[in-house]
VEXDREN-110117 format. One record per residue: z, x, y of N, C-alpha, C, O in turn; residue in one letter. Coordinates in nm, 4 decimals. Layout:
N
ZAGU | n.up | n.east | n.north | ca.up | ca.east | ca.north | c.up | c.east | c.north | o.up | o.east | o.north | rest
ZAGU | Z | X | Y | Z | X | Y | Z | X | Y | Z | X | Y | A
...
***
This chain:
82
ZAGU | n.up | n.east | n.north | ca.up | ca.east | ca.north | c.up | c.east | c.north | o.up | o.east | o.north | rest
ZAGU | 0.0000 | 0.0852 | -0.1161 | 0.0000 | 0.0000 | 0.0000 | 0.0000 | 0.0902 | 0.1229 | 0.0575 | 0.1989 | 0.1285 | X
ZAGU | -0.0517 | 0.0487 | 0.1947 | -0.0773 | 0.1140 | 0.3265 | -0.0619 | 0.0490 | 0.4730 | -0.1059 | -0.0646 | 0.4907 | X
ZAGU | 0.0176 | 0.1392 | 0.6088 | 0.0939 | 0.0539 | 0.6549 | 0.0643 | 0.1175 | 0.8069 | 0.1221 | 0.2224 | 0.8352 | X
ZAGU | -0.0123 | 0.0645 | 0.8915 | -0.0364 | 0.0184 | 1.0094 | 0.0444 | 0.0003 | 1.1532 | 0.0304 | -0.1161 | 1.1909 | X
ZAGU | 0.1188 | 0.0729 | 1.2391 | 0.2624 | 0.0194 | 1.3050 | 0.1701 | 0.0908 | 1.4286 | 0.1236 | 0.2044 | 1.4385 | X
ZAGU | 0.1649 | -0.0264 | 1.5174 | 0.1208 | -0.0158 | 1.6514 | 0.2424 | -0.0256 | 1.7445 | 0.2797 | -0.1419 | 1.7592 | X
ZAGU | 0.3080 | 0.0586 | 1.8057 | 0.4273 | 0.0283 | 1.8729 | 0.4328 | 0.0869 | 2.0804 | 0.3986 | 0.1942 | 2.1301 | X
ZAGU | 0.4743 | -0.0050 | 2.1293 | 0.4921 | -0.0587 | 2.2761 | 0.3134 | -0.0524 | 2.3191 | 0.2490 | 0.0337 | 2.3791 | X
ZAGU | 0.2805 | -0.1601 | 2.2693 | 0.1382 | -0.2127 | 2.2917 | 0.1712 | -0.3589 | 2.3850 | 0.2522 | -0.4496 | 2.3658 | X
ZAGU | 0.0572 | -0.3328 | 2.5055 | 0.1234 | -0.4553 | 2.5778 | 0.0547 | -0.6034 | 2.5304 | -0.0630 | -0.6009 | 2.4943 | X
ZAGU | 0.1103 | -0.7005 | 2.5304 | 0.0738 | -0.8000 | 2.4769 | -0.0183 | -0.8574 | 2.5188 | -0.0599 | -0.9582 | 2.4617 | X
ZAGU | -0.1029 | -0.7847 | 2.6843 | -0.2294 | -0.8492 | 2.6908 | -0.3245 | -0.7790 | 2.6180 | -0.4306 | -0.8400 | 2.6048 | X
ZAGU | -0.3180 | -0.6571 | 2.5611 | -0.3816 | -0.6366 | 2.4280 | -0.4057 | -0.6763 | 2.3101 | -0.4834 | -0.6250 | 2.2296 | X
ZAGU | -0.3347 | -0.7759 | 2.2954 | -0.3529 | -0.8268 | 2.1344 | -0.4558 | -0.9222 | 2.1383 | -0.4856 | -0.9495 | 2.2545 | X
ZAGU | -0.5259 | -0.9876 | 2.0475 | -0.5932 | -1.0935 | 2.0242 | -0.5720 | -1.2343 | 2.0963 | -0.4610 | -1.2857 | 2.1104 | X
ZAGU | -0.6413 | -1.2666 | 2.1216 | -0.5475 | -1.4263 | 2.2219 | -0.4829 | -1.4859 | 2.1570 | -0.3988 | -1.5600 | 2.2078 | X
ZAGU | -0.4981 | -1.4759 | 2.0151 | -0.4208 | -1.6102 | 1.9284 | -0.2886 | -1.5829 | 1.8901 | -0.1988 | -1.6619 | 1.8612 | X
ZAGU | -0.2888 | -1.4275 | 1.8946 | -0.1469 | -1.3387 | 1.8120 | -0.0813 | -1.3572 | 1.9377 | 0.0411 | -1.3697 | 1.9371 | X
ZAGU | -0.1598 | -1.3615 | 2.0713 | -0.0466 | -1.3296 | 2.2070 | -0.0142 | -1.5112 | 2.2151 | 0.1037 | -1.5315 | 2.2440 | X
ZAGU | -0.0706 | -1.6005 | 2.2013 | -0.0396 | -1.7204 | 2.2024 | 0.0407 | -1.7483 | 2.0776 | 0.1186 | -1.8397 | 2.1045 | X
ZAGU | 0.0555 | -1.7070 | 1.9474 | 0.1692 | -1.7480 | 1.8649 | 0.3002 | -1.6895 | 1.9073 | 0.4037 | -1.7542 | 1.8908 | X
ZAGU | 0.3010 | -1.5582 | 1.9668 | 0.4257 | -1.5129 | 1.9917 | 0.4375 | -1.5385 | 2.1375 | 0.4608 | -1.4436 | 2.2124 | X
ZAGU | 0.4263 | -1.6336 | 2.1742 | 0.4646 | -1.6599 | 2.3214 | 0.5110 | -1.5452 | 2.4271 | 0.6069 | -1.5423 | 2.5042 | X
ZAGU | 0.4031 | -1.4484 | 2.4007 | 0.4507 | -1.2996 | 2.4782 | 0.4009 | -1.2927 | 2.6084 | 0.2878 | -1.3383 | 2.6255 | X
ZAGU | 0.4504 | -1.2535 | 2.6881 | 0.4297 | -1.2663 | 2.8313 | 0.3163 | -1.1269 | 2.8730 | 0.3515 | -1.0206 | 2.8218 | X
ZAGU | 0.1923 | -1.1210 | 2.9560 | 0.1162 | -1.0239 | 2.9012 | 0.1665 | -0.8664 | 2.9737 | 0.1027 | -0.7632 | 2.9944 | X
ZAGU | 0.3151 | -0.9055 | 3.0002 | 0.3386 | -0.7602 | 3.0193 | 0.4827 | -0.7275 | 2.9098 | 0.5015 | -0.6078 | 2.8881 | X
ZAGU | 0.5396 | -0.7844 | 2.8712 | 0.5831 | -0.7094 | 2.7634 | 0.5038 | -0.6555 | 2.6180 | 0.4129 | -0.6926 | 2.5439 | X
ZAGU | 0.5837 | -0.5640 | 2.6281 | 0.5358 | -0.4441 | 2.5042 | 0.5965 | -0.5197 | 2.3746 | 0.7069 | -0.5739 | 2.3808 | X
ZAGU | 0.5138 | -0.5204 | 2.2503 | 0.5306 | -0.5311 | 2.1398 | 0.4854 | -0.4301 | 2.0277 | 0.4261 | -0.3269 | 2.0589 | X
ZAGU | 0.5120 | -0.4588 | 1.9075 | 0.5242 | -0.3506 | 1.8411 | 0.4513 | -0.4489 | 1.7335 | 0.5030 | -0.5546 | 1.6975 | X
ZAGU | 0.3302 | -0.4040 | 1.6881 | 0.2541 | -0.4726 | 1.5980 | 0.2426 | -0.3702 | 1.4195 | 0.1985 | -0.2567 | 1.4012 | X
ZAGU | 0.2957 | -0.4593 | 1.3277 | 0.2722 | -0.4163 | 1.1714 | 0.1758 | -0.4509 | 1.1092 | 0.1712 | -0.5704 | 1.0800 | X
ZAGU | 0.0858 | -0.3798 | 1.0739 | -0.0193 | -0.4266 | 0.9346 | 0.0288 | -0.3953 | 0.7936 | 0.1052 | -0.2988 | 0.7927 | X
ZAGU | 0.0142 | -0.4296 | 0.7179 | 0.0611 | -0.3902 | 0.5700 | -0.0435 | -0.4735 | 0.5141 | -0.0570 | -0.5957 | 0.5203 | X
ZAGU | -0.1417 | -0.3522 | 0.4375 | -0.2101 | -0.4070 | 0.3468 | -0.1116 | -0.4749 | 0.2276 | 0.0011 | -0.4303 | 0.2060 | X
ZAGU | -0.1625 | -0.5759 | 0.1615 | -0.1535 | -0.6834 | 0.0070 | -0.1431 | -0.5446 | -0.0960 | -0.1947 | -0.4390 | -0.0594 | X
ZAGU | -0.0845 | -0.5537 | -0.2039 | -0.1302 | -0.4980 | -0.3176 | -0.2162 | -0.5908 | -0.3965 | -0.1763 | -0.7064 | -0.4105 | X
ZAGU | -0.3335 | -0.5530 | -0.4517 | -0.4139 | -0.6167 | -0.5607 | -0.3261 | -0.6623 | -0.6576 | -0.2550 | -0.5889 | -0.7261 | X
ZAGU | -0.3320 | -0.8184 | -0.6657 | -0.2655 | -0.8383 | -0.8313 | -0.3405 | -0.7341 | -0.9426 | -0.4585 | -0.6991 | -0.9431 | X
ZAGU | -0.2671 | -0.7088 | -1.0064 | -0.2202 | -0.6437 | -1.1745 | -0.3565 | -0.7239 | -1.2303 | -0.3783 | -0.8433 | -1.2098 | X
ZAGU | -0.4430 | -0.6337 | -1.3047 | -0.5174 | -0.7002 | -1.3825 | -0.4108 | -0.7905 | -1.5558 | -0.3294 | -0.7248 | -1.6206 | X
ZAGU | -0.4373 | -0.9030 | -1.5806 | -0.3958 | -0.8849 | -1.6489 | -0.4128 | -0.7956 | -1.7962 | -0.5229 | -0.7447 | -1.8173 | X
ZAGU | -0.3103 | -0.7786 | -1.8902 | -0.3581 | -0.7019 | -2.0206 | -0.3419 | -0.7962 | -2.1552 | -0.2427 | -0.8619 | -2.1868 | X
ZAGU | -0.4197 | -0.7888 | -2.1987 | -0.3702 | -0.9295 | -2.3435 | -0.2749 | -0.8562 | -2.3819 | -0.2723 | -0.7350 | -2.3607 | X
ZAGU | -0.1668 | -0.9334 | -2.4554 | -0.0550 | -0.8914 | -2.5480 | -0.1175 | -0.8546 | -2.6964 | -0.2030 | -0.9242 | -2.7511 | X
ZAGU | -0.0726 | -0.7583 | -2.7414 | -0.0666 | -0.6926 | -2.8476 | -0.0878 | -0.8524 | -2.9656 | -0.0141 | -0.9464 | -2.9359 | X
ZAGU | -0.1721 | -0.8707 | -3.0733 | -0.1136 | -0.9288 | -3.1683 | -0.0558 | -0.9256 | -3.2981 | -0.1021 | -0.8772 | -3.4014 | X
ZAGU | 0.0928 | -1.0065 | -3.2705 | 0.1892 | -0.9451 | -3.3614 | 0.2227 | -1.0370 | -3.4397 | 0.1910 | -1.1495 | -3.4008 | X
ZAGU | 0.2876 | -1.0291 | -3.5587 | 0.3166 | -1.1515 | -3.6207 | 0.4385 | -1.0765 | -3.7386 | 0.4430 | -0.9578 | -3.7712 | X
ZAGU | 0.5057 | -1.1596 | -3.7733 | 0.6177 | -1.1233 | -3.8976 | 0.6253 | -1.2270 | -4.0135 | 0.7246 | -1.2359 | -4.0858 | X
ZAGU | 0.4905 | -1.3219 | -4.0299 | 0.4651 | -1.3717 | -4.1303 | 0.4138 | -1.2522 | -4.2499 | 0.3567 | -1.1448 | -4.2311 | X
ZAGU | 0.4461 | -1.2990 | -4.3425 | 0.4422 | -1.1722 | -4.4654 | 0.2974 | -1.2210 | -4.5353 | 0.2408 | -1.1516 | -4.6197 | X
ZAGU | 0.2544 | -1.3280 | -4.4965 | 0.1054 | -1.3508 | -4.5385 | -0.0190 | -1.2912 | -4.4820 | -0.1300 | -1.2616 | -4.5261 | X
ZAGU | 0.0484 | -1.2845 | -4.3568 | -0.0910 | -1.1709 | -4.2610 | -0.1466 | -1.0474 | -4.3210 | -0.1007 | -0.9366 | -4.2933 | X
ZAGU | -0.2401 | -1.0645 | -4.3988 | -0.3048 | -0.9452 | -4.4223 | -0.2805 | -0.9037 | -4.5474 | -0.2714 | -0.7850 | -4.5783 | X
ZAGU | -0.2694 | -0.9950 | -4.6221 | -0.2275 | -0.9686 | -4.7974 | -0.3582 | -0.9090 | -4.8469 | -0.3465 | -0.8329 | -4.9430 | X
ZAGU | -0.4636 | -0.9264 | -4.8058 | -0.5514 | -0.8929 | -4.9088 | -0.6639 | -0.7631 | -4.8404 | -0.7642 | -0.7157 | -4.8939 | X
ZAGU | -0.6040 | -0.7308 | -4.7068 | -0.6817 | -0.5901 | -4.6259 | -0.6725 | -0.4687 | -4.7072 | -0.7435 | -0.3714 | -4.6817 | X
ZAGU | -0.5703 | -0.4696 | -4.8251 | -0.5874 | -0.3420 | -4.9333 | -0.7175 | -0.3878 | -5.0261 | -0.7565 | -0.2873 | -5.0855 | X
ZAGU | -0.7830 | -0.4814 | -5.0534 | -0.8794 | -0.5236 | -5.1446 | -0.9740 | -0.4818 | -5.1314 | -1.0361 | -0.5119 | -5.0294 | X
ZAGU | -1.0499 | -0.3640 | -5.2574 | -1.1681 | -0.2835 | -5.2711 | -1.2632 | -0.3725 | -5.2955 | -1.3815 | -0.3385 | -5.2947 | X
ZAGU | -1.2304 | -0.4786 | -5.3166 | -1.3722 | -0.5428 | -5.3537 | -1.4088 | -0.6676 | -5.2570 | -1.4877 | -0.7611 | -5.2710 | X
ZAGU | -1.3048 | -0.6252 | -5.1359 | -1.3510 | -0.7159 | -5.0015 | -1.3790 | -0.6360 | -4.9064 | -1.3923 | -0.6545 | -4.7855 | X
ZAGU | -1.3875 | -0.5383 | -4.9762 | -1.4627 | -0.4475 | -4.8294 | -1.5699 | -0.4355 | -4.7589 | -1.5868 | -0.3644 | -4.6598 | X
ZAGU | -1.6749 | -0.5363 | -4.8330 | -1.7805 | -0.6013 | -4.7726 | -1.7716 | -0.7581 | -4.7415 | -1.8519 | -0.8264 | -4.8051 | X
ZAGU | -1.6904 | -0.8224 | -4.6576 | -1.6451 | -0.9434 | -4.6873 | -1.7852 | -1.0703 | -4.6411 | -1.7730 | -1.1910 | -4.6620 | X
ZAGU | -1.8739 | -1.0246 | -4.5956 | -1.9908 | -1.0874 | -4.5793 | -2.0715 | -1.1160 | -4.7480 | -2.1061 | -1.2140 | -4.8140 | X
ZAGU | -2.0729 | -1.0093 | -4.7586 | -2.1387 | -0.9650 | -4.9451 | -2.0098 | -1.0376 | -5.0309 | -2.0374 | -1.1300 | -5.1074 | X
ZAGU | -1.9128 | -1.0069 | -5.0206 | -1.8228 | -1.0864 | -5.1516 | -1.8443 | -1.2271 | -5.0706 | -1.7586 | -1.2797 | -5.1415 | X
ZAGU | -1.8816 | -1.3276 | -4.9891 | -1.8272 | -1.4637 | -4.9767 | -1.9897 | -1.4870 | -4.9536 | -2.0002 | -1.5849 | -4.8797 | X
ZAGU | -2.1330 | -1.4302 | -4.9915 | -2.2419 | -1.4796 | -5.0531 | -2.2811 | -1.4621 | -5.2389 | -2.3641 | -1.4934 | -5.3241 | X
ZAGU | -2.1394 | -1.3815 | -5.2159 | -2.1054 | -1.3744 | -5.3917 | -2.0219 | -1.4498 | -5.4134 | -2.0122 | -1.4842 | -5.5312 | X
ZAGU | -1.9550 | -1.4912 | -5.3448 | -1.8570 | -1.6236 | -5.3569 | -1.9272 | -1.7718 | -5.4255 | -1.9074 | -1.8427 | -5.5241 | X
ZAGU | -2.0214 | -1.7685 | -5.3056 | -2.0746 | -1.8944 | -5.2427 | -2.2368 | -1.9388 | -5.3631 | -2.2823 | -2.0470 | -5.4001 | X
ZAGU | -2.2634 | -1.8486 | -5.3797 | -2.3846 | -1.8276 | -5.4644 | -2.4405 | -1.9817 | -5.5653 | -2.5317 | -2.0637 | -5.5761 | X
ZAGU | -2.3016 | -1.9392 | -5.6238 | -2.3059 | -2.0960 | -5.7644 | -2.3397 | -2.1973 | -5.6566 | -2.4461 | -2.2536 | -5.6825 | X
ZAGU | -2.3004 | -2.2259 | -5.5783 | -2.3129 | -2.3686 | -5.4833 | -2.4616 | -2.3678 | -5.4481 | -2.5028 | -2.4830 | -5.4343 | X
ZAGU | -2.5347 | -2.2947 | -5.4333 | -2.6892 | -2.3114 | -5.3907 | -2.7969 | -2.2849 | -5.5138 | -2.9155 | -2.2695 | -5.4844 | X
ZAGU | -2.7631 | -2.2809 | -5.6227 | -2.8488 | -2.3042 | -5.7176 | -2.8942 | -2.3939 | -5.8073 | -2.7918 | -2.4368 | -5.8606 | X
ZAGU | -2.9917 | -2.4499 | -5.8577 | -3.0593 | -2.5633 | -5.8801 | -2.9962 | -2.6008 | -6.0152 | -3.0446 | -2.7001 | -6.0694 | X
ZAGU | -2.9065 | -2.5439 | -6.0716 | -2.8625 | -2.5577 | -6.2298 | -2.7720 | -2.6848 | -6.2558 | -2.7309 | -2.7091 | -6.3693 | X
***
C-alpha cells in the first residue's frame, strides 16, 4: 500500500467538491491523505481432503491403470448382438 500526505495545502487548492465537503474556508491550510486500496487476495481453492476410508480404495489397482480401457472392457458384453 502506498501513501500520499499533502500537508498545509490551502483549501483553495483542492478540488471544489473536497473544499465544499469539508466546509474549509479558502484560506485555511489542510492536510490531505491518499492511501491506495490493497487488491483483494485472489482467492485459492482449498486443498481436497476427506477422512472417509472409502476414498481411493482401488488407486493401488494394476489392472485399472487404464481406467478408460478396463470400463470398455467392462462395458463390452452390453453392446453385443448375442
Amino acid at each position: 500500500m502506498s501513501t500520499l500526505v499533502i500537508e498545509h495545502l490551502k483549501a483553495s487548492e483542492l478540488p471544489q467538491q473536497w473544499a465544499q465537503r469539508l466546509k474549509a474556508k479558502p484560506e485555511q491550510t489542510v492536510t490531505v491523505r491518499i492511501e491506495t486500496e490493497p487488491e483483494p487476495a485472489a482467492e485459492t481453492p482449498a486443498a481436497f481432503v476427506t477422512d472417509d476410508p472409502a476414498f481411493g480404495i482401488w488407486r493401488d489397482r494394476e489392472d485399472m491403470a487404464d481406467v478408460e480401457g478396463y470400463l470398455r472392457k467392462l462395458r463390452a458384453p452390453r453392446y453385443t448382438r448375442e
